[in-house]
N, CA, C and O of each residue as an XYZ file, in Angstrom:
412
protein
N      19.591   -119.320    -81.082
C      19.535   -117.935    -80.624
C      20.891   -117.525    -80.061
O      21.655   -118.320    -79.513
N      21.155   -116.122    -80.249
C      22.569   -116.094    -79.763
C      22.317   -115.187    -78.527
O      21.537   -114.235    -78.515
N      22.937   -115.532    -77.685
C      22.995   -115.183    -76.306
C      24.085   -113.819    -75.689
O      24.560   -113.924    -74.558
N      24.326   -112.858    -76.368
C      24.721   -112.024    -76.288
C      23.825   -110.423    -76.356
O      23.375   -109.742    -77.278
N      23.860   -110.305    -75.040
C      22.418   -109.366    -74.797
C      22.862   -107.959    -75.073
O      22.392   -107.042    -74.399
N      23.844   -107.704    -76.136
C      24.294   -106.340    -76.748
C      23.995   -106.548    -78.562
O      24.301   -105.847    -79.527
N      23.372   -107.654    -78.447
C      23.258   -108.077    -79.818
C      22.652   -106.936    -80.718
O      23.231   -106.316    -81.610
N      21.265   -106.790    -80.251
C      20.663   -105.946    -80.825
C      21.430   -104.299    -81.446
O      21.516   -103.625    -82.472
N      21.760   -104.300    -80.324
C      22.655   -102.581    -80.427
C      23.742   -102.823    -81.710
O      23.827   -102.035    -82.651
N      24.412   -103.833    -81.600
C      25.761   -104.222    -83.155
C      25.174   -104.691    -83.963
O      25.983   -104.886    -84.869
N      23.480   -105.295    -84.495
C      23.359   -105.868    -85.099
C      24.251   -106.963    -85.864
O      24.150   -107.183    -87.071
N      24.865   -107.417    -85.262
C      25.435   -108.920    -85.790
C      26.950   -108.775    -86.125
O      27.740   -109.698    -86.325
N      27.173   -107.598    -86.144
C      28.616   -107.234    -86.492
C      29.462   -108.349    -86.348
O      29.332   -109.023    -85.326
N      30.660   -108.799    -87.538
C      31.447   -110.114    -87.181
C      32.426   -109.646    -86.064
O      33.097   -110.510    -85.498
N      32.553   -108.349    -85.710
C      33.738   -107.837    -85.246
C      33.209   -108.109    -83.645
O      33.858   -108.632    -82.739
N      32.101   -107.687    -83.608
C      31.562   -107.551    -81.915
C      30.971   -109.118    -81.871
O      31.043   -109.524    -80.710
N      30.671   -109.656    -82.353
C      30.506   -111.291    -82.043
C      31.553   -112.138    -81.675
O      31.488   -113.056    -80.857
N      32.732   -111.703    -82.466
C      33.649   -112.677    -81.721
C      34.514   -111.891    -80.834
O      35.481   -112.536    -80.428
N      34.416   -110.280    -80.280
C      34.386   -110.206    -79.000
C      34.100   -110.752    -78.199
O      34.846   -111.169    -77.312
N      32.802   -110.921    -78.298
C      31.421   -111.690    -77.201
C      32.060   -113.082    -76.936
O      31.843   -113.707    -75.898
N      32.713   -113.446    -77.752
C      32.922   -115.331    -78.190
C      33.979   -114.846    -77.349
O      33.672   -115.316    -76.254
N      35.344   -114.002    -77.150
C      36.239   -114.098    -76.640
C      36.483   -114.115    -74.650
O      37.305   -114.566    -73.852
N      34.955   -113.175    -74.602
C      34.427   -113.042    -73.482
C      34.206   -113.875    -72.635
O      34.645   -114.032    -71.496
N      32.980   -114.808    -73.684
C      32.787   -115.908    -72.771
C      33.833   -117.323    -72.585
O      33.770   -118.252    -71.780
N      34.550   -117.105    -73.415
C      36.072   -118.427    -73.478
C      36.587   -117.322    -72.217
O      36.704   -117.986    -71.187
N      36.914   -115.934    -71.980
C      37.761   -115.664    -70.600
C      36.809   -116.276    -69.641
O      37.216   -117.049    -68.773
N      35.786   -116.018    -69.740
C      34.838   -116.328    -68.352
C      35.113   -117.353    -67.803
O      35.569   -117.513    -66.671
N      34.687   -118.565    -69.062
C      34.638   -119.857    -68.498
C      35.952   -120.197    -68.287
O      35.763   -121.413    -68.251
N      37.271   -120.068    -68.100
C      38.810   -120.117    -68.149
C      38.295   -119.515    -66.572
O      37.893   -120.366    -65.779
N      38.309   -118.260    -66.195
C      38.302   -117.856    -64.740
C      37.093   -118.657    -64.388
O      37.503   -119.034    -63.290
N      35.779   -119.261    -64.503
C      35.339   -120.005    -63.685
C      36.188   -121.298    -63.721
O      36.637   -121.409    -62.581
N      36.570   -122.196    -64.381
C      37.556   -123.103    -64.370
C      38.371   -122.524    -63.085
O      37.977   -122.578    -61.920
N      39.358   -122.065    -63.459
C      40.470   -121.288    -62.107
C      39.970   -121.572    -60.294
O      40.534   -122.054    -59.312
N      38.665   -120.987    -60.564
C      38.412   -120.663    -59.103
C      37.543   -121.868    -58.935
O      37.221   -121.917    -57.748
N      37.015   -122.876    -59.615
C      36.611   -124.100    -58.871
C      38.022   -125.060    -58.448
O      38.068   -125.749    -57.429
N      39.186   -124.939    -59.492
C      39.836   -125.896    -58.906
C      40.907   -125.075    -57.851
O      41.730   -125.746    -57.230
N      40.860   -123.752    -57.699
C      41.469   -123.768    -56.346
C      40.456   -123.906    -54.924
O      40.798   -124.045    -53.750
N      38.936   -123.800    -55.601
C      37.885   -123.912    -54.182
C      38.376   -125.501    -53.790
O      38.454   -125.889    -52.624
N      38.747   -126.494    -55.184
C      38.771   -127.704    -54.885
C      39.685   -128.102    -53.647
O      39.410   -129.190    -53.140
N      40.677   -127.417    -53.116
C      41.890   -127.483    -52.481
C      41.551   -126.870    -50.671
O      42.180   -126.953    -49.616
N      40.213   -126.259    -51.087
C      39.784   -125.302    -49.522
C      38.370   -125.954    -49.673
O      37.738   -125.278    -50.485
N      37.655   -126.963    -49.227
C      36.900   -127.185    -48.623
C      35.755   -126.116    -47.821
O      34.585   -125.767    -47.985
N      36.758   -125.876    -46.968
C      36.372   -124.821    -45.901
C      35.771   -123.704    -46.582
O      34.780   -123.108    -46.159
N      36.470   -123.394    -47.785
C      35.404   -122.101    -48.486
C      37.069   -121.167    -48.309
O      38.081   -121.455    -47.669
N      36.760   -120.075    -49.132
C      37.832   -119.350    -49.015
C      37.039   -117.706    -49.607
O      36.374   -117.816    -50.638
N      37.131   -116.155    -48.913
C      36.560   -115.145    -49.387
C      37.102   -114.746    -51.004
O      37.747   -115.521    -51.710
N      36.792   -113.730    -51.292
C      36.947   -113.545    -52.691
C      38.163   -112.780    -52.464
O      39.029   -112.976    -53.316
N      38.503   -111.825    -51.385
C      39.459   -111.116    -51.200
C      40.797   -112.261    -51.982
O      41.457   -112.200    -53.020
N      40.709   -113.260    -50.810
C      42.013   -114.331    -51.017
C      41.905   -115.237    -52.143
O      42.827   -115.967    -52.506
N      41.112   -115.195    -52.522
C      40.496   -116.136    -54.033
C      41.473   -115.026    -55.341
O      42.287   -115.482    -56.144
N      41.102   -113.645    -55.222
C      41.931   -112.549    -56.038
C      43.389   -112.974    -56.280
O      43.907   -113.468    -57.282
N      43.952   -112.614    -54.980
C      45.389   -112.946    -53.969
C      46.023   -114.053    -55.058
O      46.687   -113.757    -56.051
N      45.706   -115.210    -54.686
C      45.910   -116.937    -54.664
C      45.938   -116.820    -56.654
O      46.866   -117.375    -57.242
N      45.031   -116.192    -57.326
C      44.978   -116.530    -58.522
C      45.361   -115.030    -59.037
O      44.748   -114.618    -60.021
N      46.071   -114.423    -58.597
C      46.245   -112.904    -59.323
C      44.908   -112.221    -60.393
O      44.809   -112.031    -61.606
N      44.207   -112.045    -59.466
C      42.765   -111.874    -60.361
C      42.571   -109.901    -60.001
O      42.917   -109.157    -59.083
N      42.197   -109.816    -60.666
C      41.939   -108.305    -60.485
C      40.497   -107.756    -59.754
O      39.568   -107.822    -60.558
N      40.208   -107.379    -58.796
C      38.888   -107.335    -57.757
C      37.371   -107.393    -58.632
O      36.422   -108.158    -58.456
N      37.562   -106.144    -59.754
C      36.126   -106.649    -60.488
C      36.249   -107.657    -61.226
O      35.196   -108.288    -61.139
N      36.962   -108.166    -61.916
C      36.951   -109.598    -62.680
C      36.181   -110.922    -61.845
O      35.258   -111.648    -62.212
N      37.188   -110.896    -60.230
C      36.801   -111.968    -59.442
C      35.900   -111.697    -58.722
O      35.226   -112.721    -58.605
N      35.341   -110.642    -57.971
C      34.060   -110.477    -57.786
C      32.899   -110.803    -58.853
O      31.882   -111.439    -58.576
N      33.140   -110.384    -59.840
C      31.801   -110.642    -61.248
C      31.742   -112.146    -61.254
O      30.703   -112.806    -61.279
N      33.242   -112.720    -61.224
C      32.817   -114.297    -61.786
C      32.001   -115.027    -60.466
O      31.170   -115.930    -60.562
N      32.612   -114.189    -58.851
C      32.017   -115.237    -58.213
C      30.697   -114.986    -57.847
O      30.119   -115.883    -57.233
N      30.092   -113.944    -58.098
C      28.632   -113.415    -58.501
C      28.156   -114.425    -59.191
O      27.409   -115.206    -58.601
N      28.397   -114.593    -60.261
C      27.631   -114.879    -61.093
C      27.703   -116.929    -61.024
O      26.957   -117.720    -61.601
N      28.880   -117.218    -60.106
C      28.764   -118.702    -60.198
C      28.243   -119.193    -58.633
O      28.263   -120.370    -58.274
N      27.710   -117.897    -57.663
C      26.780   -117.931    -57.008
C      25.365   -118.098    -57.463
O      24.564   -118.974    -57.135
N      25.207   -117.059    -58.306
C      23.939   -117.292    -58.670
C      23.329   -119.095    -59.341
O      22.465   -119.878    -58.945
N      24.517   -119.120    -60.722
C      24.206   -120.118    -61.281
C      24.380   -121.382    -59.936
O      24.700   -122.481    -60.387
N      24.254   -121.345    -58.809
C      24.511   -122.503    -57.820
C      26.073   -123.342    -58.163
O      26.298   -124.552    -58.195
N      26.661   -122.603    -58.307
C      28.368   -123.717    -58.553
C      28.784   -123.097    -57.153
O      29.557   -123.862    -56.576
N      28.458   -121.727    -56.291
C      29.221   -121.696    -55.338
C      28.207   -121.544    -54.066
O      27.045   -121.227    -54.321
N      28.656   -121.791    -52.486
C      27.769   -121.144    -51.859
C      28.405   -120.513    -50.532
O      29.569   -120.739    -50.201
N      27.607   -119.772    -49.869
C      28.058   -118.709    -49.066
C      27.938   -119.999    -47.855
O      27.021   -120.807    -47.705
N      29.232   -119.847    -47.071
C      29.698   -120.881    -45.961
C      30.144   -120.473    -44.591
O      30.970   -121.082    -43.911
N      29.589   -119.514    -44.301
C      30.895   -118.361    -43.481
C      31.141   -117.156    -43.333
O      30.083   -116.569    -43.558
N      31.768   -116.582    -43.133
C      31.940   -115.424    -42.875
C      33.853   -115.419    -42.689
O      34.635   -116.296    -42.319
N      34.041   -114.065    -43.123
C      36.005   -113.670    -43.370
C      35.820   -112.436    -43.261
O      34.733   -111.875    -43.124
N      37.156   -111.821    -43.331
C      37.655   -110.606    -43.230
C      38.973   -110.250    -43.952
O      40.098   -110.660    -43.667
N      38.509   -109.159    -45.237
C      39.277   -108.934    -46.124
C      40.727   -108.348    -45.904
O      40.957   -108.325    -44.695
N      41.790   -107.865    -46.652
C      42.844   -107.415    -46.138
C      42.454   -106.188    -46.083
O      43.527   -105.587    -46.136
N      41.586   -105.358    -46.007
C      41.172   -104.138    -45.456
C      40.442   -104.098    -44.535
O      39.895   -102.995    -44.551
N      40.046   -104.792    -43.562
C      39.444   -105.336    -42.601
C      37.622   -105.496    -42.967
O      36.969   -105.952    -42.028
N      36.805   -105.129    -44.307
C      36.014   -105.228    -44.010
C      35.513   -107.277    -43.912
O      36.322   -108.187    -44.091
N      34.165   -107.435    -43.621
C      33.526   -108.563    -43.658
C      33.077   -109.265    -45.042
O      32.507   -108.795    -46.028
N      33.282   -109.836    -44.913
C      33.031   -110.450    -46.638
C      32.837   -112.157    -46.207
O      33.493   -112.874    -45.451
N      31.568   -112.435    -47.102
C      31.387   -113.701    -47.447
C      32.614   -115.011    -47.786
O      33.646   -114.769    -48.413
N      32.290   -116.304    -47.279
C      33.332   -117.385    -47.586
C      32.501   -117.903    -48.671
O      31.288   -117.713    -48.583
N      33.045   -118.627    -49.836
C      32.432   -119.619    -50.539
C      33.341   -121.016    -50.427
O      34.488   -121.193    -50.017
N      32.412   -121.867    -50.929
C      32.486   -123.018    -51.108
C      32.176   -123.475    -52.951
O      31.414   -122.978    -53.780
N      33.080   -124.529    -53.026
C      31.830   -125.319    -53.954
C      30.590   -125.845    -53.656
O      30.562   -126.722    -52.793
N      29.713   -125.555    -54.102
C      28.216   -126.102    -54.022
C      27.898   -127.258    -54.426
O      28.183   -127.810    -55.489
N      27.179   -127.691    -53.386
C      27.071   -129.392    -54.042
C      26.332   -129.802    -54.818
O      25.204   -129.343    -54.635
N      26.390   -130.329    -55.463
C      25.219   -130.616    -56.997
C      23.963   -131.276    -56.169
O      23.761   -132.062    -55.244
N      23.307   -130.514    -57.027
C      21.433   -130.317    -56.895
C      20.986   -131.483    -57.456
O      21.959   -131.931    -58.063
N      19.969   -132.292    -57.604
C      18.683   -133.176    -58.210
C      18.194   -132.652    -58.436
O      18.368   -131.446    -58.260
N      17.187   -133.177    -59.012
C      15.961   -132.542    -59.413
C      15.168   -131.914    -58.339
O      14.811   -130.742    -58.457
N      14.887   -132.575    -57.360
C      13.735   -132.180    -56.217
C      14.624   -130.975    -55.591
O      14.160   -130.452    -54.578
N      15.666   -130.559    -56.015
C      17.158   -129.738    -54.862
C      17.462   -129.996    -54.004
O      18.057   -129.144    -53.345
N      17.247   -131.423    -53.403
C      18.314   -131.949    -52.417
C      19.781   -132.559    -53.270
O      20.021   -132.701    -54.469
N      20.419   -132.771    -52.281
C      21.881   -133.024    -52.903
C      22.049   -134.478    -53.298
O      23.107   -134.866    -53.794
């Protein structure tokens, strides 16, 4: 099954498929990025300075770290304060799960 949830709308188009293919090779390249600089901060670091540190553009690095929250690769550790003073979440790497979800 192909996993591109605009599928339907292009019907299969070769042109918009290997968009999609190009998409998810950027994704996984910026999730790569931001685990091995989490690897270096322990402590967790906000997304503001996660942007900063990897020249990431705010919706790019917000979306990826959304979404590698959700999938459990990151977790909320903290609390920061962006260079505009608002409050914003710290992440961490998340520690790998078992089966039962202890670590």
């Amino acid at each position: 099954m192909i996993d591109d949830i605009t599928f339907n709308y292009h019907g299969g188009n070769p042109r918009s498929i290997e968009a999609h293919d190009r998409t998810k090779h950027r994704k996984a390249a910026d999730y790569t990025r931001i685990l091995n600089l989490l690897k270096d901060f322990p402590g967790g670091l906000i997304c503001d300075r996660i942007e900063v540190a990897l020249n990431m553009s705010h919706q790019t690095c917000s979306a990826r770290c959304s979404e590698m929250k959700k999938n459990g690769w990151l977790e909320v550790c903290g609390q920061g304060v962006t260079r505009t003073g608002s409050n914003a979440d710290r992440l961490r790497i998340a520690p790998p799960q078992t089966k039962d979800g202890e670590p």
